[in-house]
FISENU-90565 format. One record per residue (C-alpha): chain; z, x, y; residue in one letter; residue number from 1. Coordinates in pm, whole numbers. Example, Ala and Ser with C-alpha at 12.3 -4.5 7.8 and 13.67 -1.06 7.14 Angstrom:
['A',[780,1230,-450],'a',1]
['A',[714,1367,-106],'s',2]
This chain:
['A',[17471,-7864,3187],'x',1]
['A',[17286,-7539,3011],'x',2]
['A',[17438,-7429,2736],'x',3]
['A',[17407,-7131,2600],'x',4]
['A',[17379,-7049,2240],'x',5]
['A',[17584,-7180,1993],'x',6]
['A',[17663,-7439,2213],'x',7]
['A',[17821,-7247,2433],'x',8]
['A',[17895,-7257,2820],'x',9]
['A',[17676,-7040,3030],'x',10]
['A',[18001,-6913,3235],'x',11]
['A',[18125,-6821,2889],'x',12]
['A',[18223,-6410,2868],'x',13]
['A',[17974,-6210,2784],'x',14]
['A',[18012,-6085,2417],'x',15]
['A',[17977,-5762,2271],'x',16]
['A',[18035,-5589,1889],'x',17]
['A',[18022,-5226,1830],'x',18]
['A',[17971,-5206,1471],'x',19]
['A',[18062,-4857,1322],'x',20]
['A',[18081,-4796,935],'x',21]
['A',[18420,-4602,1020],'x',22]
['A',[18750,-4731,1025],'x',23]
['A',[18762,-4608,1368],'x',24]
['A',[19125,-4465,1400],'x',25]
['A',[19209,-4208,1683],'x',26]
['A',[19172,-3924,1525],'x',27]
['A',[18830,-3932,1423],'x',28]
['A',[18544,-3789,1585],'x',29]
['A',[18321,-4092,1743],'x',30]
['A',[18650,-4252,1841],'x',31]
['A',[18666,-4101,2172],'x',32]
['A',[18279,-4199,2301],'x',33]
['A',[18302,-4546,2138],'x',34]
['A',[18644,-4655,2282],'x',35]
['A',[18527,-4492,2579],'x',36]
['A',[18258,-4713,2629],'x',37]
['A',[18421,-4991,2511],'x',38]
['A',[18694,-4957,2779],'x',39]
['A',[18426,-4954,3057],'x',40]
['A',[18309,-5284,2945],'x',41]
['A',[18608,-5462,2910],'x',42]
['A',[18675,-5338,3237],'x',43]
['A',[18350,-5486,3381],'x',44]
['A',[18397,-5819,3275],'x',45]
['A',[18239,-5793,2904],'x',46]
['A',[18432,-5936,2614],'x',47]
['A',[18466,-5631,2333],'x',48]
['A',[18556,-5619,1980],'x',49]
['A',[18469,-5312,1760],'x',50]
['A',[18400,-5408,1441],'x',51]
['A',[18480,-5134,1192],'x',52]
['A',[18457,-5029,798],'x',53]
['A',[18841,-4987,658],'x',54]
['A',[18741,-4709,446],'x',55]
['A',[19120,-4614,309],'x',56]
['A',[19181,-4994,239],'x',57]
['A',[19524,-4944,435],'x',58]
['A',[19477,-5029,732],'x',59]
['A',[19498,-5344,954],'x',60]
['A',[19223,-5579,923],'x',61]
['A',[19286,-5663,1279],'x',62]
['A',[19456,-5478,1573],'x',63]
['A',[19405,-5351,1950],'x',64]
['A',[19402,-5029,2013],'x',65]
['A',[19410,-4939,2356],'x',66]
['A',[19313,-5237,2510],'x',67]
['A',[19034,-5330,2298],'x',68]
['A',[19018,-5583,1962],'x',69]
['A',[18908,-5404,1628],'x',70]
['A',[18857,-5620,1342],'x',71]
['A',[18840,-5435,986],'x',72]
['A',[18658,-5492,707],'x',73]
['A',[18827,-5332,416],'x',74]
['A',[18532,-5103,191],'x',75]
['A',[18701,-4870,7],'x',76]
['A',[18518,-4507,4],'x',77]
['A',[18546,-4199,76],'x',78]
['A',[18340,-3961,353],'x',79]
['A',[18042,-3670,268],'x',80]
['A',[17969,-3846,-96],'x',81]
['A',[17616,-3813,-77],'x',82]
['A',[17345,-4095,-25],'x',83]
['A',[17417,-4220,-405],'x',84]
['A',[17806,-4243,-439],'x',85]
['A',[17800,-4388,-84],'x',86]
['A',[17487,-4678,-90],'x',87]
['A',[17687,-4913,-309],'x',88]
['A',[18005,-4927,-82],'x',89]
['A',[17780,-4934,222],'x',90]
['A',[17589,-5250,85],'x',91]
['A',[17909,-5396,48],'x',92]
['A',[17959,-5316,449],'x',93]
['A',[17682,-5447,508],'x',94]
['A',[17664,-5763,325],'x',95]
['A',[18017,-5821,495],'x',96]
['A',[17966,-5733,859],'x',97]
['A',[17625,-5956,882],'x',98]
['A',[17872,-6239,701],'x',99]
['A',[18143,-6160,1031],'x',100]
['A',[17870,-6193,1286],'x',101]
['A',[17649,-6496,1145],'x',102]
['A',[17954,-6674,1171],'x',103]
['A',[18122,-6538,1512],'x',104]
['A',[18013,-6517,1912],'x',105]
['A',[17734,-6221,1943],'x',106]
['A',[17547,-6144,2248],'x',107]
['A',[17497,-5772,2244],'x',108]
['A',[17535,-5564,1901],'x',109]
['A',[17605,-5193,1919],'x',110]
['A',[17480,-5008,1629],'x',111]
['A',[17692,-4696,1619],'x',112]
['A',[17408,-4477,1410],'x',113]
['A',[17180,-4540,1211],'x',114]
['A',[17362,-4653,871],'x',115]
['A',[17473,-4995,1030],'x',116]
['A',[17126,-4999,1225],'x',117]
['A',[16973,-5248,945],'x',118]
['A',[17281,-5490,1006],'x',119]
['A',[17172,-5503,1390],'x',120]
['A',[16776,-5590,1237],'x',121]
['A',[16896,-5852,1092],'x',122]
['A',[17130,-5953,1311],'x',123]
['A',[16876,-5972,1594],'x',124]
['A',[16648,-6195,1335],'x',125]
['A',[16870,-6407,1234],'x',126]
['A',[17129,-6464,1523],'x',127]
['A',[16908,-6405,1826],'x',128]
['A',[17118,-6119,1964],'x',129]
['A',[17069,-5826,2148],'x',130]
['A',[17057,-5495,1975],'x',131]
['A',[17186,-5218,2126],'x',132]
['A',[17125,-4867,1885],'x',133]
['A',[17391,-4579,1967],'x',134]
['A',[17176,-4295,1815],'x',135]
['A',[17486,-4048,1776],'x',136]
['A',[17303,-3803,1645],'x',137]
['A',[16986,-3621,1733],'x',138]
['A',[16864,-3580,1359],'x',139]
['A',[17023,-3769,1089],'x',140]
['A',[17107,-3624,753],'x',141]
['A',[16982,-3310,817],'x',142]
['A',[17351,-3180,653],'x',143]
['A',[17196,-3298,323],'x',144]
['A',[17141,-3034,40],'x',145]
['A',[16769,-2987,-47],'x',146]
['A',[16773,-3218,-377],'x',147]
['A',[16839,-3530,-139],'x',148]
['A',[16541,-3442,113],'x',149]
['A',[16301,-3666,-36],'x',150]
['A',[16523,-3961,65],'x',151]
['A',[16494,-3858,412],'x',152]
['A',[16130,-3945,430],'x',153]
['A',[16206,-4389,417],'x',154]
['A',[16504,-4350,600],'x',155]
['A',[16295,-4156,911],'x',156]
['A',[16039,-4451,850],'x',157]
['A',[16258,-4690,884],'x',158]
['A',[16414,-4475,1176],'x',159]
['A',[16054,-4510,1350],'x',160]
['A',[15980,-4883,1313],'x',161]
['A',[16376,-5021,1384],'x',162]
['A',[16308,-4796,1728],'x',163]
['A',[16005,-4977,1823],'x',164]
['A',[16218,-5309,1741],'x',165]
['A',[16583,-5294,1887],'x',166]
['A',[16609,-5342,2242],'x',167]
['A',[16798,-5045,2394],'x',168]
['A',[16830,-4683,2227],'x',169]
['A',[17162,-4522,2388],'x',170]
['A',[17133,-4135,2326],'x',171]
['A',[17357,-3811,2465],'x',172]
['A',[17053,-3540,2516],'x',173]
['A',[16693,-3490,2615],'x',174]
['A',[16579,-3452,2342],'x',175]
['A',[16646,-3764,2219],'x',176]
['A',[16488,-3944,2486],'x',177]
['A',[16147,-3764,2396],'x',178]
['A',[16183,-3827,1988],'x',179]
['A',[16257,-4181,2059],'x',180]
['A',[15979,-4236,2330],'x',181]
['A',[15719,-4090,2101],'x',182]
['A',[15852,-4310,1830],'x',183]
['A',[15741,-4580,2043],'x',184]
['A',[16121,-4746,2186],'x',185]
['A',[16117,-5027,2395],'x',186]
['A',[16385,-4832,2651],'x',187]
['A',[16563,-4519,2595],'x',188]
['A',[16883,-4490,2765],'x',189]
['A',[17086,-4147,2842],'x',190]
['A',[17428,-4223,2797],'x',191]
['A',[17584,-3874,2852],'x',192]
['A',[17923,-3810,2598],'x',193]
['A',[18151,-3783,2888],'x',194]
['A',[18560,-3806,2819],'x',195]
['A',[18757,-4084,3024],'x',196]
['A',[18929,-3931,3390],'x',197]
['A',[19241,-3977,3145],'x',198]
['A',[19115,-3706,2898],'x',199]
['A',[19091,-3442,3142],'x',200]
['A',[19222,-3293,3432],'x',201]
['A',[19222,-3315,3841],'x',202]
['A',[19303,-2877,3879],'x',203]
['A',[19300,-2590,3680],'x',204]
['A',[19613,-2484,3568],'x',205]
['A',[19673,-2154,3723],'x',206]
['A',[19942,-2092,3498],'x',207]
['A',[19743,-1978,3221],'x',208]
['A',[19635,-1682,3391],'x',209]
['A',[19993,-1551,3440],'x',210]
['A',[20025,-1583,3041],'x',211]
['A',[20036,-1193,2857],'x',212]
['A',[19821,-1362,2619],'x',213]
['A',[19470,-1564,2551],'x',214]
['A',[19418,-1826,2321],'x',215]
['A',[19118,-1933,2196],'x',216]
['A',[19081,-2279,2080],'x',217]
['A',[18870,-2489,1834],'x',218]
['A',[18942,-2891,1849],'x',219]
['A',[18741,-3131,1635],'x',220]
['A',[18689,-3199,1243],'x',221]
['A',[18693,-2936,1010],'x',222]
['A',[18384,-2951,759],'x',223]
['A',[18157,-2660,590],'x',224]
['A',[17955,-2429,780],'x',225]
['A',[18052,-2610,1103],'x',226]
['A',[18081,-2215,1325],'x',227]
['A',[18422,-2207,1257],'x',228]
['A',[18340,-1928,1022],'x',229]
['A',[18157,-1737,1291],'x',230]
['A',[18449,-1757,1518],'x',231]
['A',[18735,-1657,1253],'x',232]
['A',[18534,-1347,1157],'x',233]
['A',[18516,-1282,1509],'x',234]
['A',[18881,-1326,1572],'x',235]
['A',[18999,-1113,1332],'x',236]
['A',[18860,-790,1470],'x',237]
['A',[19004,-934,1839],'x',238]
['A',[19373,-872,1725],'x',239]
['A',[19269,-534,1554],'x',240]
['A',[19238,-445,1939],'x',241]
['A',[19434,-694,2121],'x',242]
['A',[19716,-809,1883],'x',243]
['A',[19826,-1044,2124],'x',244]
['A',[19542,-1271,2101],'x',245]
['A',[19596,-1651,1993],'x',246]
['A',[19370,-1897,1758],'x',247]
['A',[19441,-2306,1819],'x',248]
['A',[19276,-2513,1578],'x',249]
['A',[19349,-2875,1593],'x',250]
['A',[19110,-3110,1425],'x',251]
['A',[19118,-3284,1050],'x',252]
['A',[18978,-3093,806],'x',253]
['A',[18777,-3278,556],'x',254]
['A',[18933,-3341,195],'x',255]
['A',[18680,-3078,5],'x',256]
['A',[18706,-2841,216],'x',257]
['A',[19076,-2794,260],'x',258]
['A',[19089,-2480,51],'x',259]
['A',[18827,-2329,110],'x',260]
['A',[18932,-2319,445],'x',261]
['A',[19275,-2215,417],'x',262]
['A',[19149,-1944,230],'x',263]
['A',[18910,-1883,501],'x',264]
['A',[19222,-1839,795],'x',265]
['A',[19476,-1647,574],'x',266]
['A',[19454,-1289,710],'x',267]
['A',[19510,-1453,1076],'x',268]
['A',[19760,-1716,987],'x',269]
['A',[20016,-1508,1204],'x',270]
['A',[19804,-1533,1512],'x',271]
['A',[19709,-1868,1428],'x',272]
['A',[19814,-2185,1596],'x',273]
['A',[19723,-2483,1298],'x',274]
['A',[19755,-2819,1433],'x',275]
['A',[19583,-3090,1203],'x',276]
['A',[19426,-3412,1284],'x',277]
['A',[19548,-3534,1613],'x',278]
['A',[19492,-3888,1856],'x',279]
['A',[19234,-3857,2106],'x',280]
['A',[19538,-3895,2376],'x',281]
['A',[19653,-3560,2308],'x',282]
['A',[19364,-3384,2406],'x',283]
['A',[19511,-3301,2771],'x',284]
['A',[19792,-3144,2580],'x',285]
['A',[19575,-2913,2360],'x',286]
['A',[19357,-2798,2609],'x',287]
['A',[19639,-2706,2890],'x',288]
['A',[19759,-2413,2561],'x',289]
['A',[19382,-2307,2537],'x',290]
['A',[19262,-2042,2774],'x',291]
['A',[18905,-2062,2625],'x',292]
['A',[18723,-2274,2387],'x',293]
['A',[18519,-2126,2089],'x',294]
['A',[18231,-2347,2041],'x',295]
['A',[18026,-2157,1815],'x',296]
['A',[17753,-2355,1569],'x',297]
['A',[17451,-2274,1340],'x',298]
['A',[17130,-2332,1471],'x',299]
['A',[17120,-2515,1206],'x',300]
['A',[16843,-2834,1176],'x',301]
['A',[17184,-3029,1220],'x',302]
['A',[17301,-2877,1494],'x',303]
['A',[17052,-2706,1708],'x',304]
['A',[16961,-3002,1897],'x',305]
['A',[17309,-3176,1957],'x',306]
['A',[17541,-3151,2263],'x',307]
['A',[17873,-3148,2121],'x',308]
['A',[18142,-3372,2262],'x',309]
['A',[18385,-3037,2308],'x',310]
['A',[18190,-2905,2562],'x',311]
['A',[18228,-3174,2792],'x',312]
['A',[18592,-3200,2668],'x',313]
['A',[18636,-2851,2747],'x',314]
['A',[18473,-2894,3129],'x',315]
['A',[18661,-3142,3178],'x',316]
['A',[18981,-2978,3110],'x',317]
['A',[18869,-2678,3315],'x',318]
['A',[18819,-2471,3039],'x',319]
['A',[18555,-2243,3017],'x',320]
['A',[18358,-2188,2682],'x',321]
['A',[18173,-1940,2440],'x',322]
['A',[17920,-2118,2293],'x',323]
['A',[17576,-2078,2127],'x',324]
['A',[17320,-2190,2311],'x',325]
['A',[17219,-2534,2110],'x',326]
['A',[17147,-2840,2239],'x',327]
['A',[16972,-2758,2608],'x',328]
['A',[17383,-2619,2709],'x',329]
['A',[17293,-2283,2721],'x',330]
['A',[17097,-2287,3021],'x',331]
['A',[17389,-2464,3227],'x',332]
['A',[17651,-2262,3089],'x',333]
['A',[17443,-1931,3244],'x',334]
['A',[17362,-2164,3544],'x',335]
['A',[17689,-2274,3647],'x',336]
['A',[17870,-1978,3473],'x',337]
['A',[18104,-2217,3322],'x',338]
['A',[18121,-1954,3036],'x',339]
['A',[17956,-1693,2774],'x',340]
['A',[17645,-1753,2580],'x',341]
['A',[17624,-1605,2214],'x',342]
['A',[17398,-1537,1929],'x',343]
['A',[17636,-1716,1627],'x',344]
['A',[17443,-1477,1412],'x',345]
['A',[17545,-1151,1546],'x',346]
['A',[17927,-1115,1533],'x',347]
['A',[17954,-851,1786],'x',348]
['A',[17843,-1119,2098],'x',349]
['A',[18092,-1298,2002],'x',350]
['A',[18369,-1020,2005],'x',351]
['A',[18258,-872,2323],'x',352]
['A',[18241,-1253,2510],'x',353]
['A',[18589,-1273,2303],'x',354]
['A',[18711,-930,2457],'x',355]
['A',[18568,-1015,2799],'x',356]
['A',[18733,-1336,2828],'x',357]
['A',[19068,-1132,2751],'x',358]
['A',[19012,-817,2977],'x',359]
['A',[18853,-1033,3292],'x',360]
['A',[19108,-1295,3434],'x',361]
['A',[18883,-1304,3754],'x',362]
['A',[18613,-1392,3575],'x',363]
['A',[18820,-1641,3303],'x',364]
['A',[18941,-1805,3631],'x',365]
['A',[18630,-1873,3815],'x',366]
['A',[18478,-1978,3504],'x',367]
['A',[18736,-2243,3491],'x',368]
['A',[18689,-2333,3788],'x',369]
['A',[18331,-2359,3737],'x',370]
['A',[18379,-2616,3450],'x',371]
['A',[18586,-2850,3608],'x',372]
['A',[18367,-2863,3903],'x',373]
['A',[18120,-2956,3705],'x',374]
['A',[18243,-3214,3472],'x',375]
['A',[18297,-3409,3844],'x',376]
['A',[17982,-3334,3978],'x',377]
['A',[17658,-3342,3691],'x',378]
['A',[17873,-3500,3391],'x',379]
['A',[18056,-3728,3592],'x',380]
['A',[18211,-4012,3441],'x',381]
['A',[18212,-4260,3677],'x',382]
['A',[17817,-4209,3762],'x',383]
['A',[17724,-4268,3384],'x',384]
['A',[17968,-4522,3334],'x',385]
['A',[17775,-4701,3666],'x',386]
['A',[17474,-4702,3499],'x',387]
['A',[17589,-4798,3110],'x',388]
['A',[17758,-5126,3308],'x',389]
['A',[17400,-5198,3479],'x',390]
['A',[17225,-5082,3141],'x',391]
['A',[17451,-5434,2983],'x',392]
['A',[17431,-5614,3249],'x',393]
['A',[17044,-5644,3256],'x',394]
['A',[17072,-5709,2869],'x',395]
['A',[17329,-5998,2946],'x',396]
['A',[17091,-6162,3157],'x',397]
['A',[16787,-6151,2915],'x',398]
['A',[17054,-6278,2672],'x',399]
['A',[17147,-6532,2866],'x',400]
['A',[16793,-6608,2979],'x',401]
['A',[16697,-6650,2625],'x',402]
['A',[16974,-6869,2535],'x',403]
């Protein structure tokens, strides 16, 4: 009888590792796409374990959470050090996770971004796997201050030959399908950032437009110069004219940048609806109290060129947006008139697509309508979930094949 490696059966489950250098908890930003895809997997036959970075040193080196196996490796840090305070503890992740899999069942690595990407290199070298890169984001460290952008110049080398050597690139726009084809990838893979059926809705609650007020909402962490100050500015002149506006926030906000920002929402704290860090379960909850969600970003070299999770969030949840056009969304939200378009530079878009939304429940309504016809339709779940099964599938075979 074949075996396959390690000794293994052939009929043996196929197994996969989705290594993040997070400690992957429900609140945190990539938990939603990364259990997400690990839950269509599982479901399809694969055998999942994330394998994650316990960055508080508190929490349980192994659990499941929702169905799927995470195994932690305890690294105490702490997050937005800088490349210096954080390479020593990320070594140490490193060093670790590369022990875990040498010595454990791995047919397909997932390299959530590109600081674990060198673990999957070596992986693949010494271990034989496949190497699966989750390219999160479409430009990395582009947050960094100016002193650090010399670093950037080995890190986007390094960026450019691992792209050429890993087996599948899974990216969420565009236009990271172009930077990694010129860069030479071996297959580029558009894995849109879709939320689960369970994270969203099957109507439009036509409730909300009997309410006598709107409320805006922001979900999602809390960092600097992340829009938020765009839309608080904005907000404050709403209630000046309609004083029974609402502001949701809900989203943890980073440890130094807690007082800055509760500096920043004092004058509206009245109006304001402060929730904190919250489980990616309760996202149905938050967005049946928001009438419209405030996605306003910089054009920044960070952000111009992502497509931010919210939006399809928001869709999903029949919510219709304001957003800035970033990210090739601002065409489909004029399109499909899912929402508003506006210039995060000029404050008084912003308070006109505010006062719209407010003065045109016609327009709020078909809007919302608009969004969660589309999150079925274009950014349909099941359709890209379809394709990421066939995407492992056909890298389960060449495993296996190899083996």
């Amino acid at each position: 009888m074949r075996k396959h490696l390690n000794g293994r059966d052939p009929e043996t489950k196929v197994k996969i590792i989705k290594l993040i250098y997070q400690t992957y908890l429900p609140y945190q930003g990539r938990y939603p796409r990364v259990s997400g895809q690990a839950k269509i997997l599982q479901e399809s036959g694969f055998d999942v374990t994330v394998l994650a970075c316990d960055r508080e040193g508190s929490h349980p080196g192994r659990e499941i959470l929702e169905g799927i196996q995470v195994q932690r490796i305890p690294v105490k840090t702490r997050e937005m050090r800088g490349p210096f305070k954080q390479t020593l503890p990320l070594l140490l992740f490193w060093i670790k996770s590369l022990k875990w899999l040498l010595i454990h069942q791995v047919d397909i690595l997932h390299c959530h971004n590109l600081d674990v990407l060198p673990v999957g290199c070596l992986a693949k070298l010494l271990k034989g796997c496949r190497v699966l890169f989750d390219a999160h984001e479409p430009n990395y460290y582009a947050l960094w201050p100016k002193k650090w952008k010399p670093i950037l110049k080995p890190l986007k080398a390094f960026e450019r030959v691992s792209a050429r050597s890993v087996d599948t690139i899974s990216v969420t726009n565009h236009y990271q399908v172009q930077k990694y084809q010129k860069m030479g990838a071996r297959r580029v893979e558009l894995v849109g950032n879709y939320p689960h059926p369970c994270l969203g809705a099957t109507e439009v609650d036509e409730e909300k437009f009997l309410r006598t007020h709107v409320t805006f909402g922001r979900l999602g962490t809390i960092y600097p110069e992340i829009g938020i100050e765009a839309s608080v500015e904005a907000f404050i002149r709403i209630i000046e004219v309609y004083p029974q506006a609402r502001l949701l926030i809900a989203g943890r906000v980073v440890d130094n940048h807690k007082e800055d920002f509760l500096r920043m929402i004092e004058p509206i704290r009245n109006r304001l609806q402060l929730l904190g860090a919250y489980p990616a379960q309760k996202m149905p909850d938050l967005y049946r109290q928001i009438d419209v969600s405030l996605l306003i970003y910089p054009k920044s070299a960070w952000f111009r060129n992502i497509t931010p999770r919210k939006f399809f969030d928001s869709l999903a949840n029949g919510v219709p947006v304001i957003m800035t056009d970033i990210g090739e969304l601002g065409d489909i939200i004029r399109s499909r008139k899912c929402g508003l378009v506006v210039d995060e530079q000029d404050n008084d878009t912003i308070f006109d697509a505010m006062a719209r939304m407010i003065e045109d429940t016609v327009l709020r309504r078909t809007m919302a309508l608009n969004a969660l016809s589309l999150a079925t339709t274009d950014f349909n779940w099941n359709t890209m979930a379809r394709r990421y099964v066939d995407l492992h599938k056909d890298l389960a075979i060449r495993q296996r094949a190899w083996a």
